[in-house]
MIDOSE-1310 file (N, C-alpha, C; in nm, 2 decimals, decimal comma, always signed):
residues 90
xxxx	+1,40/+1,07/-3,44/+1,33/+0,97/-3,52/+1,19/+1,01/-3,55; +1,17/+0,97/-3,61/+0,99/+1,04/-3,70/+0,89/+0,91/-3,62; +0,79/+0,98/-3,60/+0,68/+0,91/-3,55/+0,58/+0,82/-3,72; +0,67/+0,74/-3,79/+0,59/+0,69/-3,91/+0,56/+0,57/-3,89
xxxx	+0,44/+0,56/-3,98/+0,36/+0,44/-3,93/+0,47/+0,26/-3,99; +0,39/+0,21/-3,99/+0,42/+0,06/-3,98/+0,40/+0,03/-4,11; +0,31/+0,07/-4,18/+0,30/+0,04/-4,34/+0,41/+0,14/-4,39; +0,43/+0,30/-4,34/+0,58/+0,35/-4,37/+0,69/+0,24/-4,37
xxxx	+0,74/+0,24/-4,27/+0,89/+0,17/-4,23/+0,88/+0,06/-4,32; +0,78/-0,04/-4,34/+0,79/-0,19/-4,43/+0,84/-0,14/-4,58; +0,76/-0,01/-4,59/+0,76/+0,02/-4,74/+0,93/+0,09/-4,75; +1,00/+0,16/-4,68/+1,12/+0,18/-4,71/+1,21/+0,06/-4,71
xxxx	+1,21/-0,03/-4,56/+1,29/-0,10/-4,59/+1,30/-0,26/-4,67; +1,13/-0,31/-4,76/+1,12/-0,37/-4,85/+1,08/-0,31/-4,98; +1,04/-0,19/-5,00/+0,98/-0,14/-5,08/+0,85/-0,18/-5,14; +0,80/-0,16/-5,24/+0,65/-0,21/-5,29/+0,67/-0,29/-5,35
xxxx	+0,74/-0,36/-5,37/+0,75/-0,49/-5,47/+0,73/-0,65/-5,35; +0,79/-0,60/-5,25/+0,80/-0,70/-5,15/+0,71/-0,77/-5,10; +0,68/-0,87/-5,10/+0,57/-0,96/-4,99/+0,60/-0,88/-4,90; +0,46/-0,88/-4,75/+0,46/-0,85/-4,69/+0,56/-0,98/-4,55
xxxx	+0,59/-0,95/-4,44/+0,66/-1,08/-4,39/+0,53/-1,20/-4,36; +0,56/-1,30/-4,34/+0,45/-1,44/-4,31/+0,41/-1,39/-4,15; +0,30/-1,43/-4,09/+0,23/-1,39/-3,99/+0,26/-1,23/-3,94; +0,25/-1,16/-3,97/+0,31/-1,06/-3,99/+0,19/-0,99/-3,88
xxxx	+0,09/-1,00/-3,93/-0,05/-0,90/-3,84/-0,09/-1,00/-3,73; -0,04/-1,15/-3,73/-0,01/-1,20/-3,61/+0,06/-1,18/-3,52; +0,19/-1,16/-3,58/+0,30/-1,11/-3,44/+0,28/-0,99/-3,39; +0,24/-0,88/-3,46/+0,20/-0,74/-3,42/+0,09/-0,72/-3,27
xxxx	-0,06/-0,84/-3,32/-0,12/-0,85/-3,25/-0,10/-0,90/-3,10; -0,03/-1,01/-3,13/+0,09/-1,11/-3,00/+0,14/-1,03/-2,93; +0,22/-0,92/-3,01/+0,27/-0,85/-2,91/+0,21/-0,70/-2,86; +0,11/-0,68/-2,93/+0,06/-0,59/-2,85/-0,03/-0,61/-2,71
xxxx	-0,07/-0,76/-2,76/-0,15/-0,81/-2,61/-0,03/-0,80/-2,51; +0,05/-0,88/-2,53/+0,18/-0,87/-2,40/+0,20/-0,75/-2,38; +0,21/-0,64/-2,46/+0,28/-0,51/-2,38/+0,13/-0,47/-2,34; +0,06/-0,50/-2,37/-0,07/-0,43/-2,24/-0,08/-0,53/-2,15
xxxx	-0,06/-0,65/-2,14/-0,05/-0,73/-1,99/+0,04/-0,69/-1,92; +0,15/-0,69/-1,95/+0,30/-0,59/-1,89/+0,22/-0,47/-1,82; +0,16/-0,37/-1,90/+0,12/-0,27/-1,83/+0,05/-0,26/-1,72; -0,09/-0,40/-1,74/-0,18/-0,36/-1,66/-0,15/-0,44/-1,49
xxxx	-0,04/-0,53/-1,49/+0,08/-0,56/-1,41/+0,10/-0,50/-1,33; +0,18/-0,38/-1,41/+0,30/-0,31/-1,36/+0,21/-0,19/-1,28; +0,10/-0,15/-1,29/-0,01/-0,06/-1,30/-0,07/-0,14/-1,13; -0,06/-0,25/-1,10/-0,12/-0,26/-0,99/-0,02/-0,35/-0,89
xxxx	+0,10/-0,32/-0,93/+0,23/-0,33/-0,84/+0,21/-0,16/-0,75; +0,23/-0,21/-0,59/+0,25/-0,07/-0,52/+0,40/-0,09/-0,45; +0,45/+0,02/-0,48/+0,58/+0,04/-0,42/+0,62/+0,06/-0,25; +0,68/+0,02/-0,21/+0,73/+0,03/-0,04/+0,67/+0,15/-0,01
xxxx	+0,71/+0,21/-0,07/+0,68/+0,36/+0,03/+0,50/+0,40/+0,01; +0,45/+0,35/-0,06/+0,30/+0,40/-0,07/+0,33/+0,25/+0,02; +0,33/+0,18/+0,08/+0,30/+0,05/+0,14/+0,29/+0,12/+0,31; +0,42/+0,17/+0,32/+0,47/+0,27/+0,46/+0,40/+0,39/+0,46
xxxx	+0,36/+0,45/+0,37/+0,29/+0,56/+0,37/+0,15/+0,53/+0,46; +0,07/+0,42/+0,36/-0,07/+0,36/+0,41/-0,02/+0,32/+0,57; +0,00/+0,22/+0,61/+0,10/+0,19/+0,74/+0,05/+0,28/+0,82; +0,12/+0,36/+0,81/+0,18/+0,50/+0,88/+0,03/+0,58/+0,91
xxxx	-0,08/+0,59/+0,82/-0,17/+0,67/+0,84/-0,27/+0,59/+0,86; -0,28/+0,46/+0,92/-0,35/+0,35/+0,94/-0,30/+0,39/+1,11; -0,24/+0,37/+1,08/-0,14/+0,36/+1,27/-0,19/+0,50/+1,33; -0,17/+0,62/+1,26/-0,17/+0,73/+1,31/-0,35/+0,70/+1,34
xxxx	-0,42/+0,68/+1,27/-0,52/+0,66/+1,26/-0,61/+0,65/+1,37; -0,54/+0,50/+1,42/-0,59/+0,41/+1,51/-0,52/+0,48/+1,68; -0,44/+0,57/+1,66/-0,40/+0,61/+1,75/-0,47/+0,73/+1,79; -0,54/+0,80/+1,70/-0,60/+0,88/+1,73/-0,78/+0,89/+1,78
xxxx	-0,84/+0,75/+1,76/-0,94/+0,71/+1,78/-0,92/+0,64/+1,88; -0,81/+0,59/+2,01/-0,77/+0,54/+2,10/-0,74/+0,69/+2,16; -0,67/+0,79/+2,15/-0,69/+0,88/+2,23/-0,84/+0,92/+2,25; -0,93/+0,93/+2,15/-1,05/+0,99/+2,19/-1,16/+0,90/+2,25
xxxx	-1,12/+0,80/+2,21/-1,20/+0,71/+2,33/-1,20/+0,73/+2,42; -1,01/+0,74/+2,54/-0,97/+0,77/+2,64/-1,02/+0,95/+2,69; -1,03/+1,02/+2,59/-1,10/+1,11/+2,63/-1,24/+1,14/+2,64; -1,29/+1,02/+2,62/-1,42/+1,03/+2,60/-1,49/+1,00/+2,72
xxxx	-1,39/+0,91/+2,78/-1,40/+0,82/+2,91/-1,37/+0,90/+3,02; -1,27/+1,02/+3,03/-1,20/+1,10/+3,10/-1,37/+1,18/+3,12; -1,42/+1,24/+3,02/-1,51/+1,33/+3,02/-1,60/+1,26/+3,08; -1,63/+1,17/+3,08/-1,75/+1,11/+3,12/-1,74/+1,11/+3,26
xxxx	-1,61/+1,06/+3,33/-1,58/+1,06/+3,43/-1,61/+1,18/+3,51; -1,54/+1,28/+3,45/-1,57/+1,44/+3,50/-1,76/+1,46/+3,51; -1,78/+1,46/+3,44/-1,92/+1,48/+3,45/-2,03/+1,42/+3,49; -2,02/+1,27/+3,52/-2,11/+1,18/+3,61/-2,04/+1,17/+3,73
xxxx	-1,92/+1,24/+3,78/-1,84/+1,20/+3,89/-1,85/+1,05/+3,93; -1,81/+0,98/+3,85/-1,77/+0,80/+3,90/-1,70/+0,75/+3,76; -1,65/+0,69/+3,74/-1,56/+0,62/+3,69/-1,59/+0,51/+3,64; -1,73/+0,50/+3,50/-1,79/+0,40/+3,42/-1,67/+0,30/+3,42
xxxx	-1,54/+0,34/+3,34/-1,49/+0,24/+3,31/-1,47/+0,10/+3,38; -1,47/+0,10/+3,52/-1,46/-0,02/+3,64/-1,59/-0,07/+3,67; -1,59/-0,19/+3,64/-1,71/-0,27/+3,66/-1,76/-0,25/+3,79; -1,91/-0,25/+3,75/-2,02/-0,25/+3,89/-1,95/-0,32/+4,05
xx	-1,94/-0,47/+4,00/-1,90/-0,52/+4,06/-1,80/-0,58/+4,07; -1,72/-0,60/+4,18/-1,59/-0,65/+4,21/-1,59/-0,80/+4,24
């Protein structure tokens, strides 16, 4: 199929004699606003797997700032010889 415009196609299949149809540059407009709300929609729908993906590197994330805490605490330990993490007092 040929990429021809909208004043093409009317003119083959009414020819130049024809009124043009009644609201005609209305409905064009009508529906061009819907197919771009459709889009801009569809555009900020996220799919499962980017949902699991985030998840996943959120988790890894937090897992890996929870090891280095615990290493941070480890080292501390080694090197002041006492064990900050237990309160002063019992």
């Amino acid at each position: 199929m040929q990429n021809d415009s909208i004043e093409t196609l009317l003119l083959r299949h009414y020819g130049s004699e024809a009124p043009a149809p009644t609201h005609l540059e209305q409905r064009l407009v009508t529906s061009l606003r819907r197919d771009l709300q459709r889009q801009h929609v569809s555009r900020q729908r996220i799919n499962r797997r980017q949902v699991m993906r985030l998840v996943a590197m959120g988790s890894a994330g937090i897992g890996i700032l929870s090891a280095g805490i615990e290493g941070l605490q480890q080292m501390e330990t080694i090197l002041l010889g006492q064990d900050i993490s237990q309160p002063a007092f019992s």
